[in-house]
C-alpha positions in Angstrom: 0.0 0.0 0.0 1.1 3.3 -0.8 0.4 6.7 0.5 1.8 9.7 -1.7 4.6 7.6 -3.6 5.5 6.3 0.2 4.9 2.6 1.3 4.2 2.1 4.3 6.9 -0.8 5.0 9.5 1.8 4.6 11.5 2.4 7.4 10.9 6.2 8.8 14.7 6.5 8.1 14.2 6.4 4.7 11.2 8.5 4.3 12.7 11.5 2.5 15.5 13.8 2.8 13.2 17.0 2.3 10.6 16.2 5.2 14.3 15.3 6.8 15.4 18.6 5.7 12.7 20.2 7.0 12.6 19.3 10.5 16.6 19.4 10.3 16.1 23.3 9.6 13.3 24.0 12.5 15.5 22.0 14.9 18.5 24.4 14.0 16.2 27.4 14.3 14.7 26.6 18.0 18.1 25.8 18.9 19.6 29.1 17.2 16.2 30.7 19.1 17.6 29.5 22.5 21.1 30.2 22.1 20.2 33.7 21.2 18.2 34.1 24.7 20.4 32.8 26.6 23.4 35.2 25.0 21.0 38.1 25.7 20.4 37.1 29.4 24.5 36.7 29.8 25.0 39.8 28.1 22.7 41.9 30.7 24.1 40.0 33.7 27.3 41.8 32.1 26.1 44.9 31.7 24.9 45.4 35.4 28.1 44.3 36.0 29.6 46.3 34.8 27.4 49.3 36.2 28.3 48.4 39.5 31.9 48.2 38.7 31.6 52.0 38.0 30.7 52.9 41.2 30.5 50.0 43.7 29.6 51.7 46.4 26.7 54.1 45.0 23.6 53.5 47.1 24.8 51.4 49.9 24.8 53.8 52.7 22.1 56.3 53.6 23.5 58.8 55.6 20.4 61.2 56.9 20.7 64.2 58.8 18.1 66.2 60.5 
């Protein structure tokens, strides 16, 4: 029996390298999609890092006077 020039006894390795393509490409792209959050959360962890190096003492004592 075949569906769509596929038989059915074929082995889903052997299916076809464009619906392999495919999936090939939208795994790349959520990993690419991942990678590029987790570069943007390091990259502002570095950047209030860096504000605090600046001035590392800014804002840690309150002195008041009345």
């Amino acid at each position: 029996m075949e569906i769509s020039g596929i038989s059915l006894s074929t082995p889903l390795m052997a299916i076809s390298d464009a619906g392999q393509g495919s999936l090939q490409e939208a795994v790349g792209i959520k990993m690419l999609s991942k990678q590029i959050d987790m570069a943007d959360a390091a990259g502002a962890g570095m950047v209030k890092m860096m504000e605090q190096s600046v001035n590392p003492y800014v804002g840690g004592n309150f002195d008041q006077y009345a």
